[in-house]
N, C-alpha and C positions, 0 to 999 in steps of 0.2 A: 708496127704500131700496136701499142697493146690497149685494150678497147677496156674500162672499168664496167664491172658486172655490177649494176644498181638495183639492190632487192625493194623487196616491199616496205619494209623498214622505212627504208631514206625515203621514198612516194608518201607513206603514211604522213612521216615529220615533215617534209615539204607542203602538204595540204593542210597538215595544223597549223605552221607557222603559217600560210597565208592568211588562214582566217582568221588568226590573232592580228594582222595587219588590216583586215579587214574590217572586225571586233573595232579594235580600239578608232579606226575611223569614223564607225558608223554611230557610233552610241557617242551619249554627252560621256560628260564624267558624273553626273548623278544616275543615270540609268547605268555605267559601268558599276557603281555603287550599287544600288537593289538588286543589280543579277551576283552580284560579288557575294550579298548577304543572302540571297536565296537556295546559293551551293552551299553555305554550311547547313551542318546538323544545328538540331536545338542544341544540342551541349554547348556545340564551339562557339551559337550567335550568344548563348548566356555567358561565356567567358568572353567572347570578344565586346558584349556592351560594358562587363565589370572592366574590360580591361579602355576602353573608352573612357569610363565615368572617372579612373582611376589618371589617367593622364591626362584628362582634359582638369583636373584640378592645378591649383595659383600656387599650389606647394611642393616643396622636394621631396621626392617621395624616393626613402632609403633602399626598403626591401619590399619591391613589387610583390615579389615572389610572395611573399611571408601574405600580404593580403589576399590575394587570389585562389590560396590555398581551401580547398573544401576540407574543415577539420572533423568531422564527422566519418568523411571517406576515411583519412589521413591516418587516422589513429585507430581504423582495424585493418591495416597492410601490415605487412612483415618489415623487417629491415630492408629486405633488399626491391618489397614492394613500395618503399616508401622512398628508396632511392632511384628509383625506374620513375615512379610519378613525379619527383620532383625535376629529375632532366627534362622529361616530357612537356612538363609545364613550362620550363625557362623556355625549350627549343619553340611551344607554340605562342607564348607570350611573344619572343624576341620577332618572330614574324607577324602577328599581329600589331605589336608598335611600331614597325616597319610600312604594315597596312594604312595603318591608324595617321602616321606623318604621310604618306603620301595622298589621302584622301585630304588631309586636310590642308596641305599644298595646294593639292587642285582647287579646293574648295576657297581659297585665299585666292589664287588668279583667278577664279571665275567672280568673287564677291566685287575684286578691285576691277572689275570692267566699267 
């Protein structure tokens, strides 16, 4: 029989994953919320409220991207810095409105109790 040598590694991520199973028991979903906003930087909680105020509007909103954009920054990168920032922003944008629908899921079953 050949016995699996189990390093630290796998100890490590088995002790994170339980306390994610933990995490998500012990807290509501509004306390998951304020500890959620307290791990970002000020940069990311001021793109993630522009990008709230920006979704939570009654309208179609074409080019996210295009509103979000810091044009100030934008316009003293180079070419290839202005194509680096704009991936950067769709990849943090796209997780954030991921964020943004699942809070506000939650926030829908808890209102309809």
């Amino acid at each position: 029989m050949r016995r699996k040598i189990k390093g630290k590694l796998y100890f490590l991520a088995r002790d994170a994953k339980s306390r994610m199973r933990n995490f998500n028991k012990e807290k509501t979903v509004f306390e998951q919320v304020n500890y959620a906003k307290s791990c970002l930087g000020v940069h990311e909680q001021e793109l993630y409220d522009r990008v709230r105020k920006l979704l939570s509007r009654e309208e179609v909103i074409i080019n996210p991207i295009k509103e979000l954009i810091d044009n100030k920054y934008y316009a003293s990168l180079t070419l290839e810095g202005k194509q680096k920032y704009i991936f950067d922003l769709s990849e943090k944008y796209k997780e954030m409105k991921l964020r943004f629908e699942r809070e506000h899921e939650d926030y829908l079953k808890v209102s309809n109790i």
